[in-house]
N, C-alpha and C positions, 0 to 999 in steps of 0.2 A: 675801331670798327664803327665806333658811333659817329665820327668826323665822316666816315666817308660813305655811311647811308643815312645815318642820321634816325634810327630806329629806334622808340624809346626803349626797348631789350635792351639795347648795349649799353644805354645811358643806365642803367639800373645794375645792371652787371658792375659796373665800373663805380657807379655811388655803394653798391654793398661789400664790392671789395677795398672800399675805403673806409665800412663801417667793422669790417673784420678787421681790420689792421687796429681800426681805434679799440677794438673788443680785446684785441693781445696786448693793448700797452705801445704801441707806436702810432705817435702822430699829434695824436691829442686832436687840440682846437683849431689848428691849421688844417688838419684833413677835411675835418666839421663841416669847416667852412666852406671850404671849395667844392665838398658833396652838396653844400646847398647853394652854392652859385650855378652848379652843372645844372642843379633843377628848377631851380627860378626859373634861369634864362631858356629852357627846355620848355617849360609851362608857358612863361609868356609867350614862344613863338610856334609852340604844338600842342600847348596843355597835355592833363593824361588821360590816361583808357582804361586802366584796369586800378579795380581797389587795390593790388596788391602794391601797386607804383605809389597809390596814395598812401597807404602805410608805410611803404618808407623814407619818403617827404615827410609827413609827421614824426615819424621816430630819428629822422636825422635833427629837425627841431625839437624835440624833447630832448636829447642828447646833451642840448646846449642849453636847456633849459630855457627856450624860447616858446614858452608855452601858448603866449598870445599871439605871437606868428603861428602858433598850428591849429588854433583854434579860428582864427581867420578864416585860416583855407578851408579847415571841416565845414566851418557853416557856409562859405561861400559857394561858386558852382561846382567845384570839385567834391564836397559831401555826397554830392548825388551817387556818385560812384556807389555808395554803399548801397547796395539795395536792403537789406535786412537792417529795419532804422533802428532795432536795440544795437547792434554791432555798432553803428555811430553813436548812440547815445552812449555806451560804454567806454568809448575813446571819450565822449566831449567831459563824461564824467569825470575821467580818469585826470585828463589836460585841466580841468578848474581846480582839480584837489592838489594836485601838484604847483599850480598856481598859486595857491594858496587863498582861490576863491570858493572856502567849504560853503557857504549859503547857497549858489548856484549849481554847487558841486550835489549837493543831497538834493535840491528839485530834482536835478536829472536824473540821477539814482533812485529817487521815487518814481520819477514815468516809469524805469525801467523795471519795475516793483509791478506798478501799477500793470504792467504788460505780458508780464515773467514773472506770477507772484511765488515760487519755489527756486529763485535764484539767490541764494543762501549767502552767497560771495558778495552778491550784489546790494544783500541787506547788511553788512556788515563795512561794508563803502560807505552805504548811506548815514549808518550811527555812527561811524571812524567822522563822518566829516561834521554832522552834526554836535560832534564832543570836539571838533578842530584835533582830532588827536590825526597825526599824521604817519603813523606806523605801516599802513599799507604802501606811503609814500616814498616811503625810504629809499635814493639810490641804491645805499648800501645794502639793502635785502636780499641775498643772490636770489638767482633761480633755480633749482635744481631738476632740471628736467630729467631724471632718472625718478629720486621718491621727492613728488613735491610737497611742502610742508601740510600738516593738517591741525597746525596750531592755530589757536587763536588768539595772537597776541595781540596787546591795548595797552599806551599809557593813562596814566591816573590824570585826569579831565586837570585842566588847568581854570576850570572856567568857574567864577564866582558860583555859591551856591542858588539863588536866584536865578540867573541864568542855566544853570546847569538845570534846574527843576524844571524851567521854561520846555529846555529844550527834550528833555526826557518826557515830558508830559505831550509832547506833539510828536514823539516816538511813536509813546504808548495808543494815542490817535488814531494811528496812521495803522500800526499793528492790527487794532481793532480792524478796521475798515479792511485792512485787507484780509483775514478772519471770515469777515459777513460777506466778502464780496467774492470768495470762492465757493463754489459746490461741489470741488472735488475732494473729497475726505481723504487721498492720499498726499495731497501736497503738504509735507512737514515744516517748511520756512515759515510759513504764519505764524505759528506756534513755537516752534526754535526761537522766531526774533522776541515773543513775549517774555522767554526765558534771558535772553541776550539783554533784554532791559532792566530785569532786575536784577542780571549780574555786576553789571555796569555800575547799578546803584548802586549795592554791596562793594564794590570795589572802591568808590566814593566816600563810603561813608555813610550814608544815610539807606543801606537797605532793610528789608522787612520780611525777616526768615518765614513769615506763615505765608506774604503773598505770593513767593520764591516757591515753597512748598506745592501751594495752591497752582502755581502755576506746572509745577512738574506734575503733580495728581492729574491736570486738566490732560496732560502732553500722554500721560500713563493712559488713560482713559480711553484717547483715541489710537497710540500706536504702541501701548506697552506690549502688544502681541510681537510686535518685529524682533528682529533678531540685531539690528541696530538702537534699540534703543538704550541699551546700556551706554553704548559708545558715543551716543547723542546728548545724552545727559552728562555726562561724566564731569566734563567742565564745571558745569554748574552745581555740582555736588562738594566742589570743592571750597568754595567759599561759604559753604555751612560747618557750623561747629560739629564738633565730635555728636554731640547729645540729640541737636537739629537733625543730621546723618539718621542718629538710630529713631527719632520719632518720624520721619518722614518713612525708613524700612518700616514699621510697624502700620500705617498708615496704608504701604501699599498691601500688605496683606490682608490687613481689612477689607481694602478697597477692590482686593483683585475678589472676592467673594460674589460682589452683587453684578462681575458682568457678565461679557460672553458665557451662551451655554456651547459655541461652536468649540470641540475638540479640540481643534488644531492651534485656536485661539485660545481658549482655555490652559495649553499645551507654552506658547507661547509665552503668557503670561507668567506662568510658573516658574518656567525660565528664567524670564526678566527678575524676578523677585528674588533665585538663586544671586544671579550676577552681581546686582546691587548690591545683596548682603559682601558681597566677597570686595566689590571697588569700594565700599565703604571702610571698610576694614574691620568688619563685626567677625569675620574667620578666625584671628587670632585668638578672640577675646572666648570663643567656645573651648569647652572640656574637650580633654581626648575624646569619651564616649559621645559626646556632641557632634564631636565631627566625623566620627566614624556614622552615627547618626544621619547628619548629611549626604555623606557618600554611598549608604546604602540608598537614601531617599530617590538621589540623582540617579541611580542605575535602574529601581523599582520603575522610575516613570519614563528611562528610556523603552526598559522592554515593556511594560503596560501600555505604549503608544506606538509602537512597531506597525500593528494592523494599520495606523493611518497612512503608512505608505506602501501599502503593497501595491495600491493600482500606479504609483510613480516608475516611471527607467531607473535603470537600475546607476544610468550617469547621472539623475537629476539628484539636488542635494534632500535628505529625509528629514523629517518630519524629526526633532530633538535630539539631532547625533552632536550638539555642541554637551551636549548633557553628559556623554562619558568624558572628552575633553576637563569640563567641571570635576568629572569625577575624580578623572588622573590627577590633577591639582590638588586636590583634601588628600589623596592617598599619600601623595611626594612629601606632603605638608604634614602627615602623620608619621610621614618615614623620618623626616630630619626633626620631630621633635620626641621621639622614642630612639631613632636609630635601628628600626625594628625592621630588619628584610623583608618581609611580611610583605607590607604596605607598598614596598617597592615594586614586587614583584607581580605584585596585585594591580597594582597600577598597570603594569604590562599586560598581562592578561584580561583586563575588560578592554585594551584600545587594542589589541588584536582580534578580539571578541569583536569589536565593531567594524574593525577591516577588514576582515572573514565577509562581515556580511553586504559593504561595500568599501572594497577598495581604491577608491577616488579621491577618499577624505584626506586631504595633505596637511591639517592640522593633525591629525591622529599619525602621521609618519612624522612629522615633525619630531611633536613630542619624545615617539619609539625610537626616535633615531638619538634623542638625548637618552632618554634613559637607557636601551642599551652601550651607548658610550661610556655611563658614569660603572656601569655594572662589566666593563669591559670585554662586553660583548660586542667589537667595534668593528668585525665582519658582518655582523647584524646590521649595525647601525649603517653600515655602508651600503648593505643592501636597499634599506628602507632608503635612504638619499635618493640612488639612483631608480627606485620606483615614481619619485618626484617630477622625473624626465623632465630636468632641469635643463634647457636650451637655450642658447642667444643670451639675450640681458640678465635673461634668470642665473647664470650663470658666474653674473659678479655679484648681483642680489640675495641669493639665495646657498652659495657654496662657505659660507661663514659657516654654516650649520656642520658642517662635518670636517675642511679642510683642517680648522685647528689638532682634531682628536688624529687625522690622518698623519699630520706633519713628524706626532712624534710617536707612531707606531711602528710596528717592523711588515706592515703590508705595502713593501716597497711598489711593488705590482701594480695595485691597484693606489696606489698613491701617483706611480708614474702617468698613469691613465688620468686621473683626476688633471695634476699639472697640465698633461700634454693636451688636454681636451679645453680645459679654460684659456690657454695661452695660444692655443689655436685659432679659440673664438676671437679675443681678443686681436691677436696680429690681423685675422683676415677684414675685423671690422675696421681697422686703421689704416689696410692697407683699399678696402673698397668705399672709406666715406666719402672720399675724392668725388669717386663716381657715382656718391649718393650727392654731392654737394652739386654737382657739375647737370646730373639730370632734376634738381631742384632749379637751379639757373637757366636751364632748355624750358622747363614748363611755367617758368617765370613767375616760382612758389617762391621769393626773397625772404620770406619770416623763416621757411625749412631751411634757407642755407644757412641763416645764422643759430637755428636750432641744430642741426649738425654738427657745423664745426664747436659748439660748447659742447655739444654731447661727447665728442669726441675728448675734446679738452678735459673734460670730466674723468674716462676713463683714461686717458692716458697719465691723471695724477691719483689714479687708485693705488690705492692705500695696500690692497689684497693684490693688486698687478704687479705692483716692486717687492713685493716678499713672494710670489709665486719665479718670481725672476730672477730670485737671488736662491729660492729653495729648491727650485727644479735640478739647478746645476751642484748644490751642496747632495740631494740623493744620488746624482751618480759616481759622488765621488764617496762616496758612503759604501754603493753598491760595487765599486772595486776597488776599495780600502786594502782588500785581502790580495792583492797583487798588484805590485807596485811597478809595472811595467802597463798594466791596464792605466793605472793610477794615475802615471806620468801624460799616458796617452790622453785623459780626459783633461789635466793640468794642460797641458799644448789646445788643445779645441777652447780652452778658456781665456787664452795667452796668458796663462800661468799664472792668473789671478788679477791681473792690471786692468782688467776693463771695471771689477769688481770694486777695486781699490777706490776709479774716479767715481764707482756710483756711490760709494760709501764717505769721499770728500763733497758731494754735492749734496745730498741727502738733507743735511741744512736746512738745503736754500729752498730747498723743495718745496710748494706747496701740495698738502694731503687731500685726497676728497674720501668718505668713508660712504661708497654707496650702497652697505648691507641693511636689509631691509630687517628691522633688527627687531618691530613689531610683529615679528613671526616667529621671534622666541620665548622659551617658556618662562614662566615669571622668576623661576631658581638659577636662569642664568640670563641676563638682559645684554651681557655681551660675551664675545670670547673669551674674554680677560677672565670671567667673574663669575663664579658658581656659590650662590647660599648655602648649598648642602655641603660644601667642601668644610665648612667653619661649624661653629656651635650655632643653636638654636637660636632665635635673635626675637621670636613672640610675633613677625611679621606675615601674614598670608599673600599680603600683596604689593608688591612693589612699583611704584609711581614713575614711567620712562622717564628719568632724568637726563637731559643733556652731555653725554661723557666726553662727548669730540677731540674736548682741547687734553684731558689727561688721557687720550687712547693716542692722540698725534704722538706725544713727547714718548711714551711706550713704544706705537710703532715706528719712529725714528729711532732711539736707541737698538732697535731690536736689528735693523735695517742693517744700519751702520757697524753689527756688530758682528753680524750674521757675512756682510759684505768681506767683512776680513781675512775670513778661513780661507779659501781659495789658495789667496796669495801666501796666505800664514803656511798651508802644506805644502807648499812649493817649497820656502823657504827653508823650512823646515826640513823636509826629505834631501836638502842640497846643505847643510848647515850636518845632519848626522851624518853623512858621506863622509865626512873630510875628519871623524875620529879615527879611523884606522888606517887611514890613506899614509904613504909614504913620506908626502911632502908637506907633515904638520912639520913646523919647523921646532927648535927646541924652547923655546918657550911656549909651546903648544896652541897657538896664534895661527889663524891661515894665513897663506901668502897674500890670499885675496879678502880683504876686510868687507866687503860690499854687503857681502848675503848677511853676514854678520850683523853688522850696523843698519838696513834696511832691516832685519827683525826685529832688533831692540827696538826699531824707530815704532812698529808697527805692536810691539807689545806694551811699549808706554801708552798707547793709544788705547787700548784695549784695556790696559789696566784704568782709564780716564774713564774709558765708558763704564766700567765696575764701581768707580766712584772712587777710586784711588790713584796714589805715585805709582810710579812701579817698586821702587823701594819697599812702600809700606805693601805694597799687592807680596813680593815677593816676603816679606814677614808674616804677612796673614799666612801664605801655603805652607812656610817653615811652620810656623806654629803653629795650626791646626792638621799637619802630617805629623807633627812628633808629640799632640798629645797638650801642647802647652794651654794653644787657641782652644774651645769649644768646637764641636762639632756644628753646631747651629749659627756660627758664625758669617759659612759662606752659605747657606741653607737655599737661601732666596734666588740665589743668580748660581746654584751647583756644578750646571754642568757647564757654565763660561769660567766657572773657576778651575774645573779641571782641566778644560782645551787649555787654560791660561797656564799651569802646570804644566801641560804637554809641550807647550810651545817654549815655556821658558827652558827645559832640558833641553829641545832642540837646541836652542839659541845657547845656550853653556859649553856645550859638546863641543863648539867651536870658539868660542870664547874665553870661558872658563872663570868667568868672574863671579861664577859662585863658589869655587872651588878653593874659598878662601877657610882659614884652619877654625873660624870662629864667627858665628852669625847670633848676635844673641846671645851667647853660651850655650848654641848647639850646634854639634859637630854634625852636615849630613849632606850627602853628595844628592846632586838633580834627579837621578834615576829614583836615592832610594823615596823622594818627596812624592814623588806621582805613581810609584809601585803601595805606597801605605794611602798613598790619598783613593785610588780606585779600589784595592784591595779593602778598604774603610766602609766605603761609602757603598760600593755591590751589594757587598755582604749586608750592609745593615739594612739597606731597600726588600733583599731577601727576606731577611729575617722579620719582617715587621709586615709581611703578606699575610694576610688572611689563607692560612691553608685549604679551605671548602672552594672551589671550584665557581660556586653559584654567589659567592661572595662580592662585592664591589674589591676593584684592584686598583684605588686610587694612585699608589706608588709603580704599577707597571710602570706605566709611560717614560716614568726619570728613569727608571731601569733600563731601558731598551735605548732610550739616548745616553747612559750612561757608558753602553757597549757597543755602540753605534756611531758615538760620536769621540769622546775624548779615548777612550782604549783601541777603538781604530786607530784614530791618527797615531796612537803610542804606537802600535803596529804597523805602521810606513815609518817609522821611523828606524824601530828595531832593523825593521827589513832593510832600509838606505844602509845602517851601519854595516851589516852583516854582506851585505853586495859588494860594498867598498873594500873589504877585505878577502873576496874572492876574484881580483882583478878580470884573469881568466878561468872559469869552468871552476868545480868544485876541487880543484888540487891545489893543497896549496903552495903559494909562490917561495921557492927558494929567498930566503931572507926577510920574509913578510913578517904582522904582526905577530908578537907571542902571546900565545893565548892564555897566557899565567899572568898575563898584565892584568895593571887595576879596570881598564875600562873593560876586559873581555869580560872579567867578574860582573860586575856590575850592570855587562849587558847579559849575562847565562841567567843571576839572579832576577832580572825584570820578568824573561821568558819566565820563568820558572812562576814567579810569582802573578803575572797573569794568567798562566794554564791555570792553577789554584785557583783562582778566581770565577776563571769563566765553569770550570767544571762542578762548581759551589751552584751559579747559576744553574747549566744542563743539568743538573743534581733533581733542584727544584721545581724546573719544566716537565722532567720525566713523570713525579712525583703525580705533577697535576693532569698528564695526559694521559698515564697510563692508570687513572681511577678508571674502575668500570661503568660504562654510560647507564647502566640503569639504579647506581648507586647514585650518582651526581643527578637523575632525575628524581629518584626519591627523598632525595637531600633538596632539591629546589620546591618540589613538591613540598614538602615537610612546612615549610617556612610560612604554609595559608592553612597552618592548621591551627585555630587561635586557640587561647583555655580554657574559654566555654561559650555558650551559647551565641551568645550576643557581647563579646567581649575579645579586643584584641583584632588582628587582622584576619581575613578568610570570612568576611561578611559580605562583604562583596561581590566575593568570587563565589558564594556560595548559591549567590539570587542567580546568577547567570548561566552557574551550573546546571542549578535546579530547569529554569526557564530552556535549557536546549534541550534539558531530557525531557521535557512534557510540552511538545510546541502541538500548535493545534494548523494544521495544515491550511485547513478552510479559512481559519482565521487571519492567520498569517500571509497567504499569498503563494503561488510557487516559487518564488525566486528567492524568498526571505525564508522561509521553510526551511529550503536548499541549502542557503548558503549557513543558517545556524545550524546544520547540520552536518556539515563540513568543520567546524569548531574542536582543536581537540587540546585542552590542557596539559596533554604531556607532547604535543608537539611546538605548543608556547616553549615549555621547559627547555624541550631539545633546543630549542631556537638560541635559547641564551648559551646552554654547553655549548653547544657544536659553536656559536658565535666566538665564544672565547676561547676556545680549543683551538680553533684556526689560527687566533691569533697566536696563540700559545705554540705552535706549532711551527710559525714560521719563524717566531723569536728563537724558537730551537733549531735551527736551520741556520740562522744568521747568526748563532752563537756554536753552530759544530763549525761551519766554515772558518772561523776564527780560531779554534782548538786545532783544525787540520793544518793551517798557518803555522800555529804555534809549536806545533809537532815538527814543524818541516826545519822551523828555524833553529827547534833541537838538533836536530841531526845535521843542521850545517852548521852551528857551532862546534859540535865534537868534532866535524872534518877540519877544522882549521889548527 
């Protein structure tokens, strides 16, 4: 198009789709090249028009690290293009640092100081280049245009200590000057870079903890009211000592005495001085009564400061509501180191207390939706999710918060809904960024098309995208487990597990992206993986976002690749138990067709690999910890791929028969009875080790419900393949067919028999808990905020807030916050958590009768044979 009008649109079409191809890995420096022949020769004999055209002539010379060819062109008549002369001076800055001309590089980043003096990014260009440290330069830096980083990373100055002083000391200059030469008291970069220089120092070597100090008093002075100042300093706190930490806290409480008399600024401050105490890590170091101490303090001066937003919308955000947030944290924090329900549940009750009075706050859901998860009230917690109204991006960002707790509950329902709505968003954005790329290219935006297509790139290596893709399709064969004609029918819509198989040999090679926004989790779990209260008390309040990427990748690969296998593993399997009663096992009890056979073992050597075993020694682990030899705690970690792995290996016997040998070990025991003592083992003792109170945390649900969900299923498509194969046609049985006095017909009545047992041990337990009466289980949840005495124990908390709804003062308060504390009612907190786990409790009951009516059926067609 561009040969035959010669339009610079086409020409730029055609150099950006050269610069996407180099962006995926083809072409390299031959592409480069000829994108900047097209535009040379373009320029000399039409020049360009629009800055976007000049941005991509520089970017295709930067590419090639031809930096003083694009600097060229910036200052020559093509610069012009720019009209906003910081947008060029942040390119020329950019092109000298990468050059690796830092002297000219920091003048310019100082014009752009001098012009833009709150451009935070910009002063941090400036000291990058002034220290020659080249960290913002890095090719290798990705971008992350989903969460982009908000670190602040620096190497340690290479630069003699005289010069380093040199240069630091025309920092601090410069800092100054631009300090005096603002009048707007809200711009923080001035002040930020004063901090920035003596951390730099400190990083060096030679810093000076009182002027560091001095300088964050100065930064507290003027914005310690904001609600970002904790997260403004934070950095900088980090390279002071433990002792530095607590005399700087001590400093600002001093300090916060002689300022604002303004309320809301006063209110603020207070705030900040909570926060601090807590990033510092002064929480740990307080008494139980200390901290409960705390937590009442936080809530006293939520509700004493309420009046200051009554004249606020009821959407605008209020005036101290991170203060219950705080509060929920001391109370989590008193829960896991008493273990004392109390605190837990109290925790709940003031962040409902606050979303009673505005329900907007999606920290206060956040949290709710954790702690009803842990307390397995995980119909609650879903609720709270979906009040998030998590849409579009939000939806790969922000669905970590509950998909894990979803994955292994029995609210298959709304688990389906969860999947089909995320995979939704996803397909439709992949399948319209075409035509997001295509009208970037029409409006001749070139930097959005290459924004796009990585955005895309991004999500199509999510991390949450391939396990929603491998999980969507493992629920519906979950969900017709119990009839195996269903079964078959979803095995055929999958092609019987092979498309599974190549995503599980590629998986490898795959690169991960992990884009959950994971700074919106509570500090007790900072990823999926990882919950503090799950373990012993560890003396920590606050945990430091560490970098987990590279050991969450090698987890969700394992997990992928293991998850990938069932598919084809039930296929196999349902086709592998057919052929024990079948006519034509030949007499050495071998199929005529070795294929299914040999294809399973292939795929449970694999399986046993991802366990961390041979199959050999996998298949002596299940011998010996089914008969008693192995520990129970042995396969603890990875339980329920140890049981699919038992289930699988029977399948694979039943046709085989190479374990059917007279001596393993010196112990005698056929495949069936290995996976009838290994489920019948392991139910029972998840059972057994429940907390019977109802309002109790049920951390062992979860393995329960995939322990009959997932590996007792599949034993039940299996049972049922055997038992089909011996009813050729209808329930009569065939003239000559199997005897049902045989070893394997035993062996299979026994299974039956020994899972009815089992699952009605469970339904046992369900009923136990569903059929307590609801206003026993609320006066049992109730009961847990009643402390031992006055001021002592949990129920301090809940009792200021009590107090404060029975005695609100109308005029005071405002209509709408009046109202809506009034609306507040602590036994329908309570209900929230039963009825939240009763639900669940309810449908495990439901997915565990369907399994019993199965079990029943398969009774009555074995006596027919």
């Amino acid at each position: 198009m561009y040969k035959l009008v010669g339009e610079e649109r086409f020409l730029l079409w055609a150099v950006c789709s050269i610069q996407l191809q180099v962006f995926c890995g083809n072409g390299g420096e031959k592409l480069l090249l000829l994108a900047e022949g097209l535009l040379k020769k373009h320029v000399a004999s039409h020049s360009l028009h629009e800055p976007e055209a000049l941005i991509v002539y520089i970017s295709v010379l930067e590419q090639q690290a031809k930096y003083g060819d694009a600097l060229e062109i910036l200052s020559g008549k093509l610069g012009s293009l720019f009209v906003i002369e910081v947008d060029r001076l942040r390119i020329q800055g950019r092109l000298l640092a990468r050059a690796g001309d830092y002297s000219d590089a920091a003048n310019i980043f100082q014009k752009i100081l001098e012009l833009s003096p709150d451009d935070w990014e910009c002063f941090l260009h400036y000291l990058g280049c002034l220290l020659e440290d080249d960290t913002n330069w890095c090719n290798g830096v990705p971008n992350d245009p989903i969460l982009p980083s908000k670190h602040m990373d620096c190497k340690l100055s290479h630069l003699k200590e005289e010069l380093f002083d040199s240069r630091m000391s025309d920092a601090s200059e410069f800092v100054q000057k631009l300090q005096a030469g603002t009048s707007d008291n809200t711009l923080r970069c001035p002040y930020l870079a004063n901090l920035e220089v003596e951390r730099r120092k400190h990083l060096y070597g030679k810093g000076d903890d009182d002027k560091l100090m001095d300088a964050l008093m100065q930064y507290f002075f003027r914005f310690g009211h904001l609600a970002c100042f904790t997260s403004d300093v934070e950095v900088f706190l980090e390279v002071l000592t433990p002792d530095k930490k607590t005399e700087f806290l001590e400093k600002l409480k001093k300090g916060s005495e002689s300022l604002s008399t303004v309320p809301t600024k006063v209110l603020g401050q207070s705030i900040t001085i909570l926060k601090v105490q807590e990033v510092v890590g002064k929480m740990y170091k307080l008494s139980k009564s200390e901290l409960e101490g705390s937590a009442v303090q936080m809530v006293e001066l939520y509700c004493r400061n309420l009046p200051l937003s009554k004249d606020l919308d009821p959407q605008e955000s209020m005036h101290g509501e991170e203060l219950l947030s705080m509060a929920c944290n001391v109370l989590v924090q008193l829960f896991w180191r008493t273990r004392h329900l109390g605190y837990f549940i109290e925790a709940i009750m003031i962040l409902e207390f606050g979303l009673t009075i505005r329900r907007y706050v999606w920290q206060y859901k956040v949290l709710l939706l954790h702690l009803y998860s842990l307390m397995g009230a995980l119909s609650s917690a879903y609720e709270c999710y979906k009040s998030l109204d998590a849409k579009n991006i939000l939806m790969e960002t922000v669905s970590h918060h509950i998909l894990p707790q979803m994955l292994v509950s029995p609210l298959w329902v709304d688990l389906n809904n969860l999947l089909k709505d995320y995979l939704k968003f996803m397909d439709d954005h992949f399948r319209e960024s075409a035509d997001l790329t295509f009208l970037a290219y029409r409006h001749r935006n070139y930097s959005k098309v290459i924004e796009f297509v990585q955005f895309k790139q991004q999500l199509q290596h999510s991390n949450q995208y391939l396990v929603a893709r491998v999980e969507a399709p493992i629920l519906h064969l979950k969900q017709n487990a119990d009839n195996i004609e269903e079964e078959e029918r979803v095995l055929e819509s999958l092609k019987c597990g092979i498309q599974f198989i190549e995503l599980s040999n590629e998986i490898g090679s795959k690169s991960l992206t992990f884009n959950e926004d994971l700074q919106s989790r509570p500090w007790w779990t900072p990823t999926s993986e990882k919950n503090y209260l799950l373990g012993p008390f560890e003396g920590i309040s606050f945990f430091p976002r560490e970098n987990m990427t590279t050991e969450r990748e090698a987890n969700v690969r394992r997990v992928i690749e293991r998850k990938s296998l069932l598919p084809r593993m039930i296929y196999l399997s349902i086709r592998s138990a057919s052929a024990l009663l079948k006519e034509n096992i030949e007499v050495n009890g071998s199929l005529s067709d070795p294929k299914t056979s040999s294809e399973l073992k292939f795929l449970l050597e694999r399986y046993a690999k991802l366990l961390g075993f041979s199959l050999s020694d996998s298949i002596e682990v299940v011998l010996g910890v089914s008969s008693g030899i192995k520990p129970s705690s042995t396969i603890d970690s990875d339980l329920i791929d140890w049981l699919n792995f038992a289930v699988f290996l029977n399948a694979w016997n039943l046709s085989s028969h190479e374990l059917a040998q007279p001596n393993l070990d010196g112990y005698k025991a056929g495949s069936w009875h290995i996976v009838d003592s290994l489920l019948e083992k392991y139910i029972s003792e998840k059972v057994r080790s429940m907390d019977p109170l109802i309002c109790s945390p049920w951390v062992d649900l979860p393995i329960l419900v995939q322990l009959v969900s997932e590996p007792l299923a599949w034993h039940g498509l299996v049972l049922q393949s055997c038992l089909r194969s011996s009813l050729p046609s209808g329930k009569r049985k065939k003239k000559g067919g199997p005897d049902s006095t045989s070893p394997p017909f035993h062996a299979i009545r026994e299974s039956i028999q020994s899972s009815c047992g089992t699952i009605e041990d469970v339904m046992k337990w369900l009923r136990e808990q569903i059929n307590r009466p609801e206003d026993e289980n609320l006066e049992t949840t109730l009961s847990f905020l009643q402390g031992k005495g006055q001021n002592e124990g949990p129920g301090q908390v809940f009792k200021i807030v009590e107090t404060f709804a029975s005695s609100i003062n109308d005029t005071e308060l405002g209509d709408w916050i009046s109202q809506a504390v009034k609306c507040w009612s602590p036994v329908d907190v309570a209900r929230k958590i039963v009825t939240g786990k009763c639900t669940v409790l309810s449908e495990f009951l439901q997915m565990c009768g369907s399994k019993m009516k199965l079990l029943q059926a398969l009774k009555q067609q074995i006596a027919q044979v």
